[in-house]
PLY file of the C-alpha trace (Angstrom):
ply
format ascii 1.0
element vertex 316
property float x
property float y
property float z
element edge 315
property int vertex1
property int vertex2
end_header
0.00 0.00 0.00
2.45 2.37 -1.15
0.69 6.02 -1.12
-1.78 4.60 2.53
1.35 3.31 3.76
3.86 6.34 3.36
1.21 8.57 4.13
0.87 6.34 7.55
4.25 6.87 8.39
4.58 10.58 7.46
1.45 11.31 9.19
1.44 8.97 12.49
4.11 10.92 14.31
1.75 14.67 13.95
-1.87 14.21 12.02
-3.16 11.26 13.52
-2.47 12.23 17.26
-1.45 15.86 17.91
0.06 15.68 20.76
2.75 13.23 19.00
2.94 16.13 17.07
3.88 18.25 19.64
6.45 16.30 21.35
8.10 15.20 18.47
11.46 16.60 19.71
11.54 14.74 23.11
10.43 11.77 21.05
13.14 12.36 18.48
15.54 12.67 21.24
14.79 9.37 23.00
15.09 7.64 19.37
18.47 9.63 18.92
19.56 8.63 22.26
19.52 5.27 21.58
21.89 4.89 19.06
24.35 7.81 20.19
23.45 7.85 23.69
24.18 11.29 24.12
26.76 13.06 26.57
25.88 15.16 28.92
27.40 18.65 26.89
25.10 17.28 23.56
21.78 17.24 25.56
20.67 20.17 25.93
21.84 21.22 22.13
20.47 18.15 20.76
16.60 19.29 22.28
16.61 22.72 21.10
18.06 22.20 17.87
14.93 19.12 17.33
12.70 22.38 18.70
13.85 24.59 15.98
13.28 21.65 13.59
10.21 21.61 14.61
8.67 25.38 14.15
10.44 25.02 10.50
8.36 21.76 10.17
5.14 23.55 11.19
5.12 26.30 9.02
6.96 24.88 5.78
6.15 21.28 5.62
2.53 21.04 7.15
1.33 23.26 4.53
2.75 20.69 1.75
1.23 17.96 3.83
-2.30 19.24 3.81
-2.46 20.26 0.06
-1.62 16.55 -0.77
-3.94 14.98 1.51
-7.17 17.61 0.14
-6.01 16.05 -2.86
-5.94 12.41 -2.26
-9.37 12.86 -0.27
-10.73 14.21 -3.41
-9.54 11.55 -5.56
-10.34 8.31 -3.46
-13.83 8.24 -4.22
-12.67 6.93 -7.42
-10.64 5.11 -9.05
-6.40 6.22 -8.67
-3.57 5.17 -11.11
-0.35 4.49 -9.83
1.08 7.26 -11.10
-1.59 10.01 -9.30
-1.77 7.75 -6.25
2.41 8.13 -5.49
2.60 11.39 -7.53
1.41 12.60 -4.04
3.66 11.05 -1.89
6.43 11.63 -4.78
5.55 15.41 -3.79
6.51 15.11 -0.70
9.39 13.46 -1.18
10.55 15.92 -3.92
11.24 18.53 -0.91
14.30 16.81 0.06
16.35 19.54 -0.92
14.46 22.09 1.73
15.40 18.99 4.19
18.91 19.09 3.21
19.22 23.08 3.56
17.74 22.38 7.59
19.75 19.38 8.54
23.26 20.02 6.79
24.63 22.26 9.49
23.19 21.05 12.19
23.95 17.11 11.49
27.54 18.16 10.58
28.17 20.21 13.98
26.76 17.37 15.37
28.15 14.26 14.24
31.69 15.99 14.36
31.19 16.11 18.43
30.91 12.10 18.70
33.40 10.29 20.63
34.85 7.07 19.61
33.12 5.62 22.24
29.63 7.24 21.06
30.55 5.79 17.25
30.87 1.73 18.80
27.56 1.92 20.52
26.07 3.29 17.30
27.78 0.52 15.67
26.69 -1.75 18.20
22.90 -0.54 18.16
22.88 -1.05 14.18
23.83 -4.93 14.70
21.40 -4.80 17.95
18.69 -3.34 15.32
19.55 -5.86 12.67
19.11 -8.75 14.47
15.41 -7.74 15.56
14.94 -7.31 12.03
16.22 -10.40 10.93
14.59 -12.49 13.67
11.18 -10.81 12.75
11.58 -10.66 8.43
14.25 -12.78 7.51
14.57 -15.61 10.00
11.43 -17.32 9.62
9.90 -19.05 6.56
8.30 -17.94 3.68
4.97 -18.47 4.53
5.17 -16.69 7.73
6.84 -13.65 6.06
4.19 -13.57 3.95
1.28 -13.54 6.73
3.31 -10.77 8.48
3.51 -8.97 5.42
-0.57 -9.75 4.71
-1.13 -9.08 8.33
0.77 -5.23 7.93
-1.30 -4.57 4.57
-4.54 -5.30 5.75
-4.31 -2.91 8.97
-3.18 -0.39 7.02
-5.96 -1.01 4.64
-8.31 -1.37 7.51
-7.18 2.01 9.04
-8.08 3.61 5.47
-11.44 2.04 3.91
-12.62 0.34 7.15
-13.54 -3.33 7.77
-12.22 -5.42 4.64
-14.19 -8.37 3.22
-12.63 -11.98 3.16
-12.23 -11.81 -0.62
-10.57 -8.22 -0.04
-8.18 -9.56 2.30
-7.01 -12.78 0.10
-6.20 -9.87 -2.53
-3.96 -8.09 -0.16
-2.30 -11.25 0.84
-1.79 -11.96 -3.21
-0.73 -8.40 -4.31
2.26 -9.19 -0.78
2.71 -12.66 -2.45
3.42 -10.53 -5.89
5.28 -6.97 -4.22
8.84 -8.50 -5.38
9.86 -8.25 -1.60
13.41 -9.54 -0.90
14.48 -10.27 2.90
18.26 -11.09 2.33
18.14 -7.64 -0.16
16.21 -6.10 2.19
18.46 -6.37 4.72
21.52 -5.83 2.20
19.51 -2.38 1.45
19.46 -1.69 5.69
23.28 -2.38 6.21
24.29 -0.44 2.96
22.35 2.84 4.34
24.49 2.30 8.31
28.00 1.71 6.26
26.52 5.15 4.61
26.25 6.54 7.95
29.07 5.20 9.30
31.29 6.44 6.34
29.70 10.10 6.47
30.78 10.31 10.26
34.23 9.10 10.05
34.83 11.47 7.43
33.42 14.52 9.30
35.37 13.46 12.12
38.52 13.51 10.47
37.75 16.68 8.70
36.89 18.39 12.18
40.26 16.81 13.51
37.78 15.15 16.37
39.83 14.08 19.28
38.30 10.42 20.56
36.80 11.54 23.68
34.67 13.86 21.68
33.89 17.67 20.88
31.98 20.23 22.53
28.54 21.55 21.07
27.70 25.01 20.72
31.31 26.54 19.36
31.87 28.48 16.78
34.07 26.34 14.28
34.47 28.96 11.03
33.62 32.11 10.20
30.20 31.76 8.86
30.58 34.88 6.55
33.93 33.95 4.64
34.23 30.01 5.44
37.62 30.63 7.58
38.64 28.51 10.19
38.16 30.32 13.64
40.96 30.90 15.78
38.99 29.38 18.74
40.39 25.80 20.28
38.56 23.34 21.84
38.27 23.10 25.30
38.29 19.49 25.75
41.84 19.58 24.79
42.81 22.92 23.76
43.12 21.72 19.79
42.46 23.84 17.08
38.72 23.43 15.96
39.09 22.76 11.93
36.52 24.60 9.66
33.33 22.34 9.12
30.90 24.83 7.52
30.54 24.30 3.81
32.85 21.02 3.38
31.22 19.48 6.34
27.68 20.46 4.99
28.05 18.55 1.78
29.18 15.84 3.04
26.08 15.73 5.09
24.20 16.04 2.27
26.40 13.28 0.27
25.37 11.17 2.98
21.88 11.72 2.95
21.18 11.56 -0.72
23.07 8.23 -0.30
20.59 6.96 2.43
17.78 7.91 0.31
19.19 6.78 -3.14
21.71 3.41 -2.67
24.90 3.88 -4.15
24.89 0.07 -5.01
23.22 -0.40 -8.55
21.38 -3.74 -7.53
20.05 -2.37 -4.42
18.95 1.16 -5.98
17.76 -1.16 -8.86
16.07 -3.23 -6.07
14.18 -0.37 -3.86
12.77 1.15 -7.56
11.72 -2.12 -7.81
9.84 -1.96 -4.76
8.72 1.76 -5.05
6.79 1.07 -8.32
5.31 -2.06 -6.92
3.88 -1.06 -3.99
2.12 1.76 -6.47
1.16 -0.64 -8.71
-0.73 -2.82 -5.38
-2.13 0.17 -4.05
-3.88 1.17 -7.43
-4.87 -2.51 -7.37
-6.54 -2.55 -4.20
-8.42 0.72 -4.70
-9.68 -0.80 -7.25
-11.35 -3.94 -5.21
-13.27 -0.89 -2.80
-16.27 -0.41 -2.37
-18.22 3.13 -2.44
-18.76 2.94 0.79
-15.31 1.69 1.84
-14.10 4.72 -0.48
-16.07 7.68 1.10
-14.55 6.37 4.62
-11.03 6.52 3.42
-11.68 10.49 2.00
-13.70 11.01 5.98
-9.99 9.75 7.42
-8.05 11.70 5.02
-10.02 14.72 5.71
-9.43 13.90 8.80
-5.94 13.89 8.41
-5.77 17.39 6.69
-8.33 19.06 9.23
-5.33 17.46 11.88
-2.95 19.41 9.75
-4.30 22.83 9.46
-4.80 22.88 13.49
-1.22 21.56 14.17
-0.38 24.82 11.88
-2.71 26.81 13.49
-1.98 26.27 16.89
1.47 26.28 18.89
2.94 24.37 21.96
0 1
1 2
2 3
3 4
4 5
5 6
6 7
7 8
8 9
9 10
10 11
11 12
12 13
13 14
14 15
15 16
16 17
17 18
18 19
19 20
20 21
21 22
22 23
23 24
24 25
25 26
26 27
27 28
28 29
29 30
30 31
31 32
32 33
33 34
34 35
35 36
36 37
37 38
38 39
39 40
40 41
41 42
42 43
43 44
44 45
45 46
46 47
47 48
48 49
49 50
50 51
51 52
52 53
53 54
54 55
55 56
56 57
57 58
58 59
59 60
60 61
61 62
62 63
63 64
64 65
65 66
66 67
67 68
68 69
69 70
70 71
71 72
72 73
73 74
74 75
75 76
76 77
77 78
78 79
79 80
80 81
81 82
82 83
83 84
84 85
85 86
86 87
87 88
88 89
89 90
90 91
91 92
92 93
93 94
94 95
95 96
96 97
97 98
98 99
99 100
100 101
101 102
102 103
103 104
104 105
105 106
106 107
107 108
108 109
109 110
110 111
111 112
112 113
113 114
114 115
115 116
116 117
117 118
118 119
119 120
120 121
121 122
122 123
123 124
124 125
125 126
126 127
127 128
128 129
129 130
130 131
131 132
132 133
133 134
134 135
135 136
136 137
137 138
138 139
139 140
140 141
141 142
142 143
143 144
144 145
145 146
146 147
147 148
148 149
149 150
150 151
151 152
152 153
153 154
154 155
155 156
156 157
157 158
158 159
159 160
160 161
161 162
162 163
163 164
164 165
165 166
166 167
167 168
168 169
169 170
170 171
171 172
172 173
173 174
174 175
175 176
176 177
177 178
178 179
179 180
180 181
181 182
182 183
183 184
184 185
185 186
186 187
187 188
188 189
189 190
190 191
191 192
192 193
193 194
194 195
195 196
196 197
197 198
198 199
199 200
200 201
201 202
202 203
203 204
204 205
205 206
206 207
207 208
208 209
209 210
210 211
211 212
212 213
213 214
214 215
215 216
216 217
217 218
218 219
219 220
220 221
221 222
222 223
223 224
224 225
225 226
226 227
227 228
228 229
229 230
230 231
231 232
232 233
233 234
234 235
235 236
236 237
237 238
238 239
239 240
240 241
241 242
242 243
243 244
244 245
245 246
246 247
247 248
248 249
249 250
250 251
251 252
252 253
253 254
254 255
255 256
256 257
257 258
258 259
259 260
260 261
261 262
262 263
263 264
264 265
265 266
266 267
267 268
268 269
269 270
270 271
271 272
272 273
273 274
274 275
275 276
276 277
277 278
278 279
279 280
280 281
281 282
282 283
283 284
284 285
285 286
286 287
287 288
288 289
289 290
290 291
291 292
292 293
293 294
294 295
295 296
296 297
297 298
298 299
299 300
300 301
301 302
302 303
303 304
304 305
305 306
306 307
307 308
308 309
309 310
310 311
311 312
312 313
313 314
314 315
């Protein structure tokens, strides 16, 4: 359910429950903490910099948010191509670059203050993660991947249109049978994204001249106006802090664009794959709705939007 399902998981961190909304920074941070486990000097920083994230969200993204979902509320009362069905989630998407521009400097700042000892229990969580991953998609057999993955479709379909129908249900669990899903690629596409990460921070680490215990948060590393190194040293250790503006920025965004787009040809070749399958089902199911089951998914949609505009219109 490609368009339902990205929707889902754009949306059920603000529209569906507000207050999620909200407190998306302290949840953030908990998420953050657990693969970084943050020092005490990176705490506070961390929570005011997900704040500011935040307001920017609010007033530049929600707005994005809503127009799509008016739109797909309009259109699911009858029948939705592929292409118009992730064209709206494609829209979304296609904002990376106003991403980029808000996480570049902060990312870099921050991922050039991790210690050594900060980078092994990220490296640690990542196999920790994998292994919950593995036990749950890949370490079981085929037919019970594909009731997990028949179970996932039909309560996101269920969330959408309502109570499904038996035959409506069988069709989910075919179109899962038919998505093209991989578990060993899957989990080849998972470890090539955490070498990703793991590559962008060892290279903003050297290029900040990080010392292994670590760098302060909050210092001015380069002059922001002509991209020269300040004079200022660190007081961890009283080294010079290297310039990290505009080098350290694009590799920040290097690393992103690699998370979002695999560098590996079979595994970019491989999530396409997957991307224009899951439109393909979620045209396909629309298509087995009913009327009825149709006006309920534009109700939760407009539902969805009406979440929106308050979350825009109201503050904290």
């Amino acid at each position: 359910m490609a368009w339902v399902g990205l929707f889902t998981l754009i949306l059920s961190g603000c529209s569906v429950v507000q207050s999620l909304y909200n407190n998306a920074p302290q949840l953030v941070y908990w998420w953050l903490d657990d693969y970084v486990d943050f020092r005490a000097d990176q705490k506070d920083w961390a929570k005011a910099k997900l704040t500011d994230l935040l307001a920017w969200h609010r007033t530049s993204q929600l707005p994005l948010y809503l127009v799509q979902l008016k739109k797909l509320a309009e259109l699911s009362t009858g029948d939705i191509t592929p292409e118009v069905g992730c064209g709206a989630v494609q829209a979304l998407i296609d904002t990376q670059g106003a991403w980029l521009d808000q996480l570049s400097a902060p990312l870099a700042e921050f991922l050039q203050s991790l210690s050594l000892a900060q980078i092994q229990h990220l490296q640690v969580t990542f196999e920790k993660k994998n292994k919950e991953w593995s036990k749950e998609w890949l370490l079981v057999s085929d037919k019970e991947r594909l009731e997990h993955q028949t179970d996932k479709g039909i309560e996101q379909a269920q969330d959408l249109y309502g109570k499904l129908s038996v035959s409506q249900k069988d069709a989910l669990r075919q179109l899962a049978k038919d998505s093209g899903y991989d578990a060993p690629k899957s989990l080849g596409l998972r470890r090539a994204r955490q070498q990703e990460t793991l590559k962008a921070v060892d290279q903003l680490r050297m290029a900040a001249k990080t010392p292994d215990k670590g760098r302060p948060l909050g210092i001015l590393l380069d002059n922001p106006r002509t991209n020269e190194p300040s004079a200022q040293t660190s007081p961890v250790n009283n080294a010079p802090l290297a310039p990290t503006s505009l080098q350290s920025q694009a590799l920040v965004r290097e690393w992103l664009l690699n998370v979002l787009e695999p560098v590996d040809p079979a595994l970019r070749t491989y999530n396409t794959l997957r991307w224009n399958m899951n439109c393909q089902a979620s045209s396909r199911f629309h298509a087995l709705t009913t009327p009825e089951q149709r006006q309920h998914a534009k109700a939760r949609l407009l539902r969805y939007a009406r979440d929106a505009q308050e979350l825009m219109d109201k503050s904290p």
